[in-house]
N, C-alpha and C positions, 0 to 999 in steps of 0.2 A: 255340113250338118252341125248343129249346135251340141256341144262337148257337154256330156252331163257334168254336174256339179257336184264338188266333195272337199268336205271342210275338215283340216285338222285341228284340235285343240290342244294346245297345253299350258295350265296355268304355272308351270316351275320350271321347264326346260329354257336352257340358253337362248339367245336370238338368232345365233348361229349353229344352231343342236345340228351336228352331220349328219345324224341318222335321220330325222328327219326332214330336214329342209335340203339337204343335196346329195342324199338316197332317196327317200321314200316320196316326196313331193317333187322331187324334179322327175324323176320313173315316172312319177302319173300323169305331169305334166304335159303329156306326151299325146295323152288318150283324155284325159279330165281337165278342168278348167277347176283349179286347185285354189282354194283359201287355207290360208292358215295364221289362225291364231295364238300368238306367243306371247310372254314377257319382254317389252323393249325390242318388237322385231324390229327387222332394219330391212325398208324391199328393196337394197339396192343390192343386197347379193343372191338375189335370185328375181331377174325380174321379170320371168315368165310366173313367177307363183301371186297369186292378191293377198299383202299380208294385211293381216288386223291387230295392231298393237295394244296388247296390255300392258295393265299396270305388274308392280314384280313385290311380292309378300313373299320375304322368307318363312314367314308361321304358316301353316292350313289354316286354321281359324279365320286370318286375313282372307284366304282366296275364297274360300268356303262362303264368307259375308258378304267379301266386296266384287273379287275376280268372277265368279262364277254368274251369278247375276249378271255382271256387265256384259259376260262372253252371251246372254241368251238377248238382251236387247239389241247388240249390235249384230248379232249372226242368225237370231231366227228369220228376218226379214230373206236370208240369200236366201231360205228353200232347199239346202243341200239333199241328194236324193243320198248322199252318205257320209256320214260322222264319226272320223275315227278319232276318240280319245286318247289319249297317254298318260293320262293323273285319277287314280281312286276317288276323289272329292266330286271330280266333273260327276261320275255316274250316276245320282239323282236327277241333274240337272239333265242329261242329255234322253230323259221320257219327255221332256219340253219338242225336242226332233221328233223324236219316235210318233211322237199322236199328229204329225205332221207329214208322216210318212216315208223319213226318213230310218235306213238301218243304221246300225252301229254297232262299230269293232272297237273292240277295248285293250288295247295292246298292255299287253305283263313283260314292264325291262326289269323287272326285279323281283327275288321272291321274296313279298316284305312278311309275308308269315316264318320267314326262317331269320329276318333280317331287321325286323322292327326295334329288337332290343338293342341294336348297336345303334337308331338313331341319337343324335345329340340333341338336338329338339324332335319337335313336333312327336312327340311318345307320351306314353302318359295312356291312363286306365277308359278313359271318352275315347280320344282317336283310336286305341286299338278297337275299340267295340264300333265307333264310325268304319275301319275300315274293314270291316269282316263285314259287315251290313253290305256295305257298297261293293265288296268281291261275291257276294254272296249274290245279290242282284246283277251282275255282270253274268257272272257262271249262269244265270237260270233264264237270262234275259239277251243278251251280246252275242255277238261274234268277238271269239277272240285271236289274237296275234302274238305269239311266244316266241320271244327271243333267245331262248336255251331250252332245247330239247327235256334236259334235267326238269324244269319246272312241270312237266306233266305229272311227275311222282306225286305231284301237291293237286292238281288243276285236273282231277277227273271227275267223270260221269257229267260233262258239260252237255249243256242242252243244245248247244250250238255247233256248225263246225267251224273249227282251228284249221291253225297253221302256225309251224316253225318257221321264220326268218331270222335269220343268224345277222348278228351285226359285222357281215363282213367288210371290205374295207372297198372304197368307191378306186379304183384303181385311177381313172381320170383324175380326179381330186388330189392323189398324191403325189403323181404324173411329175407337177412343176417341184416337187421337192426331192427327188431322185438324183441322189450324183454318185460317181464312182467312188465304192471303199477306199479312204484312205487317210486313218487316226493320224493323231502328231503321237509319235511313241514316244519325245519327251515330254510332252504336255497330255497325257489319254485325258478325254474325256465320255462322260458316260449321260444316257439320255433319256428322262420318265415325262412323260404326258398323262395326266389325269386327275383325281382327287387324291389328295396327299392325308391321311392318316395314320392310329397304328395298326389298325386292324389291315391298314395296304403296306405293314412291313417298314413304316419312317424310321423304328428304331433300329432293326436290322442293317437297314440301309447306311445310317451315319456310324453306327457301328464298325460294320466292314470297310466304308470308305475310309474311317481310324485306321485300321488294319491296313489298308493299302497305298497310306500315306505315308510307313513308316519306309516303303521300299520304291515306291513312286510320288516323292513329296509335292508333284507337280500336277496329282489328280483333280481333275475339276468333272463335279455333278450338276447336271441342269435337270430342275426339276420344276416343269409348267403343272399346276393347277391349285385349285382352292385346298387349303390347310385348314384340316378339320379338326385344328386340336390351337389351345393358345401357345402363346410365345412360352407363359413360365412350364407349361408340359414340355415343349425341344430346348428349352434347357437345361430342365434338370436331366434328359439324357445323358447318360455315360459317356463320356468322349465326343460329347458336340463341341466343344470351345476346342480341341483338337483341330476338327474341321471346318469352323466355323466359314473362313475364309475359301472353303473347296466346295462348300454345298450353295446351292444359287436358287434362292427362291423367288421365280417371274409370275407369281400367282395364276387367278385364270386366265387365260389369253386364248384369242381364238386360233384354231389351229393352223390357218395361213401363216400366221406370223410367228406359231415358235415350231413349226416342223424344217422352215429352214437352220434351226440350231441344232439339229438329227447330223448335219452336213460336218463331218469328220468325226461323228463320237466313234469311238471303239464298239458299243453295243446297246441296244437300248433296254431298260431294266421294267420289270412287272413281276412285282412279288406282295402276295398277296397270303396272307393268313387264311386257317380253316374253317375259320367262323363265317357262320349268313348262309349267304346261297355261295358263296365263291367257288367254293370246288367244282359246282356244278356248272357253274358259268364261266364261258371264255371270254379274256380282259382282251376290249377290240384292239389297246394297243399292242397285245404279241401280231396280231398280224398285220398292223399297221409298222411296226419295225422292220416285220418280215418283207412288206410291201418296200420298203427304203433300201434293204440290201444290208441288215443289221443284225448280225446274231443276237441273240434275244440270251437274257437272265432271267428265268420266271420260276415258279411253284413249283414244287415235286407231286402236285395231285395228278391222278390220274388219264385224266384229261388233256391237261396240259403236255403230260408226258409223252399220250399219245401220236402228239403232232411235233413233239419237238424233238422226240429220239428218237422217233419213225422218219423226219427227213435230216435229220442233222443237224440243224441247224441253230443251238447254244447248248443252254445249260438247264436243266431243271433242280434245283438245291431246296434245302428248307429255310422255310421262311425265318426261323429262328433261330442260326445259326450262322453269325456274322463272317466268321471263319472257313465257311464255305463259300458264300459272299464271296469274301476278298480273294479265296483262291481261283474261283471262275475268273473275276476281271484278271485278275496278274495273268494267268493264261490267254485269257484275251488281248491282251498289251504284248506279253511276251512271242505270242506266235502269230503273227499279223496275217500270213499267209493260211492259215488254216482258218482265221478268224472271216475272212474276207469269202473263202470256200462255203464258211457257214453260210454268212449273207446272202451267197449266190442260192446255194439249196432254198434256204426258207423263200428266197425273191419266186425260185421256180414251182416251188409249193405253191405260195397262194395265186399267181399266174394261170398255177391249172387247177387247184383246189378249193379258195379260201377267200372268194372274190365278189362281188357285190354282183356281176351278172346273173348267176344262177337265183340270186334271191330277190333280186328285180322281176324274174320271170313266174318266183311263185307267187310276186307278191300282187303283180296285174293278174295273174290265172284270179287268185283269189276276190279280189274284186268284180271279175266277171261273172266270177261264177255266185256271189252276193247279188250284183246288182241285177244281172238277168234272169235269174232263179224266183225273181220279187215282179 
């Protein structure tokens, strides 16, 4: 039997986005005969999916003029019987499907009504009014897909029905980066995957690592992902020329190749501020640390808290308070055996809790139940 057809689009996301291309399109790949449209895909890492590459604009304005157009002349011809988007801008354009008879789900990874004013571009008094328009048309039009429970507080009286799918973590995927606890306690090192800003805690961060230099001089931080702030903001930090030589900046990198440097850190860190939607949303990398066998340093929010001192498994401290910081890691250096008991907890936590299976299974229910309901 021929695999109906289902297109995903994103004009900003990675070429290598995990949540999408090796959760959510390889899951459907299964059942559907999957395209998916990115910036600079790359089909050789998924080659059951048909990718369509685009071009990549930092600005909206760019994707809005150039990308979104492009993504309707190259992708109306498939026929998708369903279009799920991942970018506010596309939702104009994806009534081009719809009168074609195509549904569409409009997944929300962000709540940018809470989170718009921390952008660094693309803000400004037009895109905020474009994008209340285009959520505004989603909510009365779309199927939607929420990635944090918390974002319904924002996202009711929908005309459609929803679904939560939590960005848990592909446990195959992390499978090949799994090795047994065990730091160098002369050399700790410590391990952050993701957007690097201040609003995610970068002062805090080189702060405490100051602090933890003075009694472990041989600290080293590995920190993968895009730095949202320039050079002259991380140096006039306090105590960065301190550590300049202990903090290791590998920019973006896809996550095959720096989750093998997880491989002996002491813990891996996710500390995040109370501003945006953060409190409300869980940062994928705690339970991707937890997946590795890593005691985790993260937020004192409530959330966080929940799953971290309900199984053991680190610390929850404030974000703004480097001195807390540096006393979880020295704890973590200094008790390696209890640090290692962490890792194992959080490892059996998302094993039976906090794992990409269970939201695999709401995320084909919910396509079934779209696509055969139509």
């Amino acid at each position: 039997m021929k695999k109906i057809r289902v297109l995903h689009i994103s004009t900003a996301h990675q070429p290598q986005d995990p949540r999408i291309v090796f959760k959510q399109c390889q899951t459907l790949a299964d059942e559907y005969e999957v395209f998916c449209a990115l910036p600079n895909a790359d089909p050789s890492v998924a080659p059951d999916i048909h990718f369509i590459r685009l071009p990549y604009y930092r600005r909206v304005i760019w994707r809005i003029l150039i990308t979104c157009p492009l993504i309707l002349l190259r992708c109306l011809p498939l026929r998708p019987k369903l279009v799920h988007i991942y970018v506010p801008e596309f939702v104009p354009f994806a009534y081009a499907f719809r009168l074609l008879g195509a549904q569409i789900i409009y997944e929300v990874q962000e709540n940018l009504h809470k989170k718009m004013h921390l952008k660094t571009i693309n803000k400004g008094r037009f895109l905020q009014k474009a994008f209340l328009w285009f959520d505004h048309l989603a909510r009365q039009n779309f199927y939607l897909i929420f990635t944090e429970h918390g974002y319904l507080s924002t996202y009711s009286q929908l005309a459609k029905p929803h679904v939560v799918i939590y960005n848990f973590p592909l446990l195959s995927f992390l499978e090949p980066f799994r090795r047994p606890y065990g730091p160098n306690p002369t050399h700790p090192s410590f391990f952050y995957i993701g957007w690097l800003s201040f609003e995610r805690a970068i002062d805090t961060l080189i702060k405490g690592a100051a602090l933890l230099k003075v009694s472990h001089p041989n600290v080293a931080v590995h920190l993968f992902g895009q730095c949202i702030f320039t050079a002259e903001l991380l140096e006039a930090i306090p105590d960065y020329a301190a550590v300049r030589d202990s903090i290791h900046f590998y920019g973006y990198t896809d996550q095959r190749l720096a989750f093998p440097k997880s491989a002996g850190a002491t813990a891996g860190l996710a500390l995040l501020k109370p501003v945006g939607d953060y409190p409300e949303s869980y940062p994928t990398k705690l339970f991707e640390y937890m997946a590795l066998g890593l005691p985790v340093v993260t937020s004192d929010f409530p959330l966080y808290q929940d799953v971290v001192e309900r199984h053991r498994c680190g610390f929850c401290i404030s974000p703004y308070e480097p001195q807390q910081l540096a006393d979880a890691l020295t704890y973590l250096i200094e008790h390696p055996d209890e640090a290692q008991n962490m890792g194992e907890r959080g490892q059996r936590a998302v094993e039976e809790h906090y794992n990409w299976r269970t939201e695999a299974e709401k995320l084909l229910l919910f396509y079934k139940r779209i696509l055969y309901r139509n």
